[in-house]
DSSP file (Angstrom, degrees, kcal/mol; ACC not computed):
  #  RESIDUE AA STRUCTURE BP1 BP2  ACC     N-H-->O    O-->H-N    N-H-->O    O-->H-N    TCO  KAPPA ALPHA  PHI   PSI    X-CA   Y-CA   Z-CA
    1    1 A X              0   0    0      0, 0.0     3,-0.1     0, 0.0    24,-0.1   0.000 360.0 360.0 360.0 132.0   -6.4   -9.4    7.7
    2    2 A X        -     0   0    0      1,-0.2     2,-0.1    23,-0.1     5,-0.0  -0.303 360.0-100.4 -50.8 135.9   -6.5   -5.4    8.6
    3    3 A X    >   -     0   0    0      1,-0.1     3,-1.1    -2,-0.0     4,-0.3  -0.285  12.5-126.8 -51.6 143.5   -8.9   -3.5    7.7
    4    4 A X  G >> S+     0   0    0      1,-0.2     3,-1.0     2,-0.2     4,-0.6   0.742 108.8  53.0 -70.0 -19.3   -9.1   -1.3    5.0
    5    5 A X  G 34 S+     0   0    0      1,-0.2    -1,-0.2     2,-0.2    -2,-0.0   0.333  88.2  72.3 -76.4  21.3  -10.0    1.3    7.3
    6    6 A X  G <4 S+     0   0    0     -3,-1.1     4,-0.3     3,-0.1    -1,-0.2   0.631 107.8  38.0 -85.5 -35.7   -7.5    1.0    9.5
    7    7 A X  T <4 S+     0   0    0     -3,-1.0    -2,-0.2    -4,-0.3    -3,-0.1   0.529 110.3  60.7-129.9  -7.7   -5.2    2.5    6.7
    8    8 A X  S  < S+     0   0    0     -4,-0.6    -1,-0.2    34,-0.1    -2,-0.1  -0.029 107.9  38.7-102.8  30.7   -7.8    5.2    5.2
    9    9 A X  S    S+     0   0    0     -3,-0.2    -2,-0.2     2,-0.1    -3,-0.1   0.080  89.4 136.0-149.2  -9.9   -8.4    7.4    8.2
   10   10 A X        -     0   0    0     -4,-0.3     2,-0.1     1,-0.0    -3,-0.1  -0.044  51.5-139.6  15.0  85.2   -5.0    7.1    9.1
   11   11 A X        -     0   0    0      1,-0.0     2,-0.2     0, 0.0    -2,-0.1  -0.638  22.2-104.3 -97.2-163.2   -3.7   10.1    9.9
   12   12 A X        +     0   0    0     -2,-0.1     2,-0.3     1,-0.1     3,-0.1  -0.491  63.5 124.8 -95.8 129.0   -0.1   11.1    8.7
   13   13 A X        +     0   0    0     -2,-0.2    -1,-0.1     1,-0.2     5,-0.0  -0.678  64.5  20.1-164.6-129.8    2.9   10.8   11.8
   14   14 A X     >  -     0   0    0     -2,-0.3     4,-2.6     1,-0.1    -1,-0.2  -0.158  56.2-160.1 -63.9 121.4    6.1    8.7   11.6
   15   15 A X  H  > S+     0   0    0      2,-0.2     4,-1.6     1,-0.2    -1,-0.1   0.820  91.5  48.6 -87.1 -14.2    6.8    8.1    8.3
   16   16 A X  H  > S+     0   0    0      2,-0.2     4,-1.8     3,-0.1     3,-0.2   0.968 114.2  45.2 -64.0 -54.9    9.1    5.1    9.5
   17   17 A X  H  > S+     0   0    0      1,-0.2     4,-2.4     2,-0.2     5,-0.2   0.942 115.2  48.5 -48.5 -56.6    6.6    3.9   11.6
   18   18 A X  H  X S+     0   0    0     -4,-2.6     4,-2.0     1,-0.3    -1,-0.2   0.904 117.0  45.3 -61.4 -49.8    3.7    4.4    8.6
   19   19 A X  H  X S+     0   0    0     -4,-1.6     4,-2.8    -3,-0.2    -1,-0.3   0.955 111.6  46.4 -68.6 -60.7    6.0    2.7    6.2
   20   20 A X  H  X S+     0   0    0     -4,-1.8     4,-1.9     2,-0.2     5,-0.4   0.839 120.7  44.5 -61.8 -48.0    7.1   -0.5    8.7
   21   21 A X  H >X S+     0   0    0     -4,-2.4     3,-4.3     2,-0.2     4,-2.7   0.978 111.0  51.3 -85.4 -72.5    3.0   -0.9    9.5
   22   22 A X  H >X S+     0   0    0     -4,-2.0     4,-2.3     1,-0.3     3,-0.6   0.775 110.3  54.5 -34.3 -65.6    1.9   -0.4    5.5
   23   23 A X  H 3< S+     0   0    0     -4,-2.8     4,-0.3     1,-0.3    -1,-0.3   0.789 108.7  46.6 -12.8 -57.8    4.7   -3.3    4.9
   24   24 A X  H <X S+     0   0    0     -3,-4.3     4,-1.2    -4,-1.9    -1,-0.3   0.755 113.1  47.4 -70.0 -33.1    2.9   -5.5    7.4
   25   25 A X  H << S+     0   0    0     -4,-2.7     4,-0.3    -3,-0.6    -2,-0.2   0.917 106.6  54.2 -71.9 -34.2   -0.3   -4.8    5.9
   26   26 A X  T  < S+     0   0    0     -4,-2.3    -2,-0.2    -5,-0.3    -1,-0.2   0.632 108.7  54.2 -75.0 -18.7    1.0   -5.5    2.4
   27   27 A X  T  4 S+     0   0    0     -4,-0.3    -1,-0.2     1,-0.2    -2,-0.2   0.924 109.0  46.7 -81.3 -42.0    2.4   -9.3    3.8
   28   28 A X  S  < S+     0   0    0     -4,-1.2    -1,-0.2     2,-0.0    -2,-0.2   0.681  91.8 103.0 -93.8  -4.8   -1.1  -10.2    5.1
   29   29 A X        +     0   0    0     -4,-0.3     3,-0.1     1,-0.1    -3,-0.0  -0.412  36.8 172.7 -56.0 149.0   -3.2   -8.9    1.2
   30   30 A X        +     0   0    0      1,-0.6     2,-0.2    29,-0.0    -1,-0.1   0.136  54.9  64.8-166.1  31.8   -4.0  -12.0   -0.7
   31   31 A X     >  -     0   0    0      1,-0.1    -1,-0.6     2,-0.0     4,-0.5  -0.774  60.9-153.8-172.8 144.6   -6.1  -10.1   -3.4
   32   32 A X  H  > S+     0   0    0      2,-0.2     4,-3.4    -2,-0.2     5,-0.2   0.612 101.4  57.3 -59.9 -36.3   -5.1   -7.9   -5.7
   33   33 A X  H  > S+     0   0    0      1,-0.2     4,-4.6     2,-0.2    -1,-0.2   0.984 108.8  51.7 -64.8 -51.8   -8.6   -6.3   -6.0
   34   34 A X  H  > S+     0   0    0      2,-0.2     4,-2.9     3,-0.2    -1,-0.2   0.872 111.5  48.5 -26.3 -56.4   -8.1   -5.7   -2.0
   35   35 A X  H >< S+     0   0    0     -4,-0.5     3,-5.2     2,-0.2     4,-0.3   0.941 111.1  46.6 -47.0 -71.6   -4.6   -4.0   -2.7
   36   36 A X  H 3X S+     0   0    0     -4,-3.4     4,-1.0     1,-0.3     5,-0.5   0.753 109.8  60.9 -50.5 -29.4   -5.9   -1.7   -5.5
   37   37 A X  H >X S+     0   0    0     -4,-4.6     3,-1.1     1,-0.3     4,-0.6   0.877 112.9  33.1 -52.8 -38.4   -8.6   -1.0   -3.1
   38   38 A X  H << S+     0   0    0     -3,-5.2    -1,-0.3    -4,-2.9    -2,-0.2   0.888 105.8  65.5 -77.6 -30.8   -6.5    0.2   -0.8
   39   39 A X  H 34 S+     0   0    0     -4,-0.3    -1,-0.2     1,-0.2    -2,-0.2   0.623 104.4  48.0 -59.2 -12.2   -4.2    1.6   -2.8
   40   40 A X  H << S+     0   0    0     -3,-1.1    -1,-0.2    -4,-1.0    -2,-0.2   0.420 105.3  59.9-108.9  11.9   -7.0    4.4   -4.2
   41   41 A X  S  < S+     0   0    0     -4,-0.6     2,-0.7    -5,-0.5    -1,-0.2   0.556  89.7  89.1-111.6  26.6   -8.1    5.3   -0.8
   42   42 A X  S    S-     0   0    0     -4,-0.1   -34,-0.1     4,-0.1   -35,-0.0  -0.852  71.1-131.3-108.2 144.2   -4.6    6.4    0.3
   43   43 A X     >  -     0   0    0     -2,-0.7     4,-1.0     1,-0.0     3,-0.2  -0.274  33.1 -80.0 -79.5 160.9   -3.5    9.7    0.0
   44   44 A X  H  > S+     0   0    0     25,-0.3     4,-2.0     2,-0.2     5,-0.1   0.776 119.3  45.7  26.5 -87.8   -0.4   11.0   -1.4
   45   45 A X  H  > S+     0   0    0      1,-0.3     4,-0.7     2,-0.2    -1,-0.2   0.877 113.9  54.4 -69.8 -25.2    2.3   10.8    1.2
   46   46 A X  H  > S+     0   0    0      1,-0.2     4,-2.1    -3,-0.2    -1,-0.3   0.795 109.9  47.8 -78.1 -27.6    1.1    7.2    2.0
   47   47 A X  H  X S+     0   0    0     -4,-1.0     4,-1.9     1,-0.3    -1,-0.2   0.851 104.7  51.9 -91.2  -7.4    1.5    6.3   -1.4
   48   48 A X  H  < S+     0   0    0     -4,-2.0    -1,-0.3    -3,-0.2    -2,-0.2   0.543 106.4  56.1-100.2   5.7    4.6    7.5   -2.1
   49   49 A X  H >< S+     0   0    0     -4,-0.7     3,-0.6    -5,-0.1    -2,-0.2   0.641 112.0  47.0 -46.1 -32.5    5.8    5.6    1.1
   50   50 A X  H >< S+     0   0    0     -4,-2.1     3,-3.5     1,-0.3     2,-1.0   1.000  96.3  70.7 -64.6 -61.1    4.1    2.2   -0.9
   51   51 A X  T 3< S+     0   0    0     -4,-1.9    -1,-0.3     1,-0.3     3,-0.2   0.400  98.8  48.3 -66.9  21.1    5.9    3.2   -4.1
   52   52 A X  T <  S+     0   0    0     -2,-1.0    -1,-0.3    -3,-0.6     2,-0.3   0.414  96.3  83.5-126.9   3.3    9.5    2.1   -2.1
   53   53 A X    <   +     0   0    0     -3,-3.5     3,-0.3     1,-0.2    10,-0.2  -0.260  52.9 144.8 -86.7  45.2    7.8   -0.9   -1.2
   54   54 A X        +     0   0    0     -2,-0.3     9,-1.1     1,-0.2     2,-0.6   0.833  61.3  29.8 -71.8 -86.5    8.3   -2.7   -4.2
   55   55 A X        -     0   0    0      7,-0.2    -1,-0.2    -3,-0.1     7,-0.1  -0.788  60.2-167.6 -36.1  82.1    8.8   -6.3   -3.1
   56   56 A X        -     0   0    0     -2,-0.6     3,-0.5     5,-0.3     2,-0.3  -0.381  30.9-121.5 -61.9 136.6    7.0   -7.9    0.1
   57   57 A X  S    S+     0   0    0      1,-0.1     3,-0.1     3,-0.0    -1,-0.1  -0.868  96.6  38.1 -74.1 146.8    8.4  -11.4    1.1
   58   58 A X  S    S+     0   0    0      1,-0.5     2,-0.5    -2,-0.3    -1,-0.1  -0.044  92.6 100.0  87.9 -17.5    5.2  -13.8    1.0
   59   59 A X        -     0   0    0     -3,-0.5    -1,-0.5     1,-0.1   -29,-0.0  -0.798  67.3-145.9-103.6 171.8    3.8  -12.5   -1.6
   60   60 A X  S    S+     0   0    0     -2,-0.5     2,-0.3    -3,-0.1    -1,-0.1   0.202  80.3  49.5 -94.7  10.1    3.9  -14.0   -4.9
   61   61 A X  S    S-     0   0    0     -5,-0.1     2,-0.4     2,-0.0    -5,-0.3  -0.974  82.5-113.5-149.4 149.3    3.9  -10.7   -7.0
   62   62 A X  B     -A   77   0A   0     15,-1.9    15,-1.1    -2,-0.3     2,-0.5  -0.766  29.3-143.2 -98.9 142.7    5.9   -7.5   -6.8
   63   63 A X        -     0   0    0     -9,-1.1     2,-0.3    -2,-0.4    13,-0.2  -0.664  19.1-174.9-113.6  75.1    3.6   -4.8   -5.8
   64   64 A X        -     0   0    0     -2,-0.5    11,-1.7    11,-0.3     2,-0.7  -0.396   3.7-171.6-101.5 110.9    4.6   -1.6   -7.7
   65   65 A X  E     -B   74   0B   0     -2,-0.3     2,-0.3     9,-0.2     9,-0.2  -0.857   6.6-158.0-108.1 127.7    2.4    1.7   -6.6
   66   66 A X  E     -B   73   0B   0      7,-1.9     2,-0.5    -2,-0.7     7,-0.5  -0.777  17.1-120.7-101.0 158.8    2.7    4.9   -8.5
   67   67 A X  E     +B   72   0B   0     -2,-0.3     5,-0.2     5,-0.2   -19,-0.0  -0.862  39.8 155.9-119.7  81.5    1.9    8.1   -7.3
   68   68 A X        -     0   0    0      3,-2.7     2,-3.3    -2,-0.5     4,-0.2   0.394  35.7-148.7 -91.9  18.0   -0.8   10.2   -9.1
   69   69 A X  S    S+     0   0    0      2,-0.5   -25,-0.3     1,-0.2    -1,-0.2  -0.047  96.5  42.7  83.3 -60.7   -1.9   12.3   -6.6
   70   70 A X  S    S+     0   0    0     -2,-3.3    -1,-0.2     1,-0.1     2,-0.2   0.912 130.3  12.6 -61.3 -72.7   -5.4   12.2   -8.5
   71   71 A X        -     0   0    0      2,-0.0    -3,-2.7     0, 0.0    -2,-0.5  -0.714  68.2-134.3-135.3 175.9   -5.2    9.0   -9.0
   72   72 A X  E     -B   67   0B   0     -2,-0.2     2,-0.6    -4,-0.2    -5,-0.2  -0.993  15.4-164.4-141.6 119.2   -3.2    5.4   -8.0
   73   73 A X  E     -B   66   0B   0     -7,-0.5    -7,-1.9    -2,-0.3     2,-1.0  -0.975   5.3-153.0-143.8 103.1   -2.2    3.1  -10.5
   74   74 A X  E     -B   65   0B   0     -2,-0.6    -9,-0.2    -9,-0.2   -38,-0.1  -0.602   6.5-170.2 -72.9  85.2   -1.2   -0.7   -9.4
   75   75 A X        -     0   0    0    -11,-1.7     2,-0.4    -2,-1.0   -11,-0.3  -0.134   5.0-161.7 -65.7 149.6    1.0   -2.1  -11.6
   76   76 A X        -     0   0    0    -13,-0.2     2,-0.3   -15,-0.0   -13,-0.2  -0.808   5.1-163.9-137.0 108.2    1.5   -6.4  -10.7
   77   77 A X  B      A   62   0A   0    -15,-1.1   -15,-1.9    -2,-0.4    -2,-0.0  -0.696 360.0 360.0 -94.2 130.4    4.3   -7.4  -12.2
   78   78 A X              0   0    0     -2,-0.3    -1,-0.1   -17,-0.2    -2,-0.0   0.321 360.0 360.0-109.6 360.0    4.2  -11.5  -12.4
């Protein structure tokens, strides 16, 4: 599994590339607590890349991220 700091010091570049990697990262999670974690240490522009990542294949839950700027809110839709 990737680190979670792999993906919170990040910096910001191809946002195809940033997207395609987050994807890969999202295939190998396999707890939710792990997601949200990641999901509140990512900034902005990464998280509104997540929020079009709505369905990974392999996982067993759709993984809906909203984008409060502030704050990150992981919805798991069963």
């Amino acid at each position: 599994m990737l680190e979670l700091k792999d993906y919170s010091q990040r910096r910001l570049g191809d946002r195809d590339q940033l997207s395609f990697d987050i994807e890969k990262f999202l295939k190998q999670v396999d707890s939710d607590v792990f997601v949200e974690a990641v999901a509140e240490r990512l900034n902005c522009s990464v998280i509104n890349i997540l929020s079009r990542v709505q369905q990974v294949p392999g996982l067993k839950r759709n993984y809906i991220i909203r984008d409060g700027c502030t704050k990150t809110i992981l919805r798991i839709e069963k």
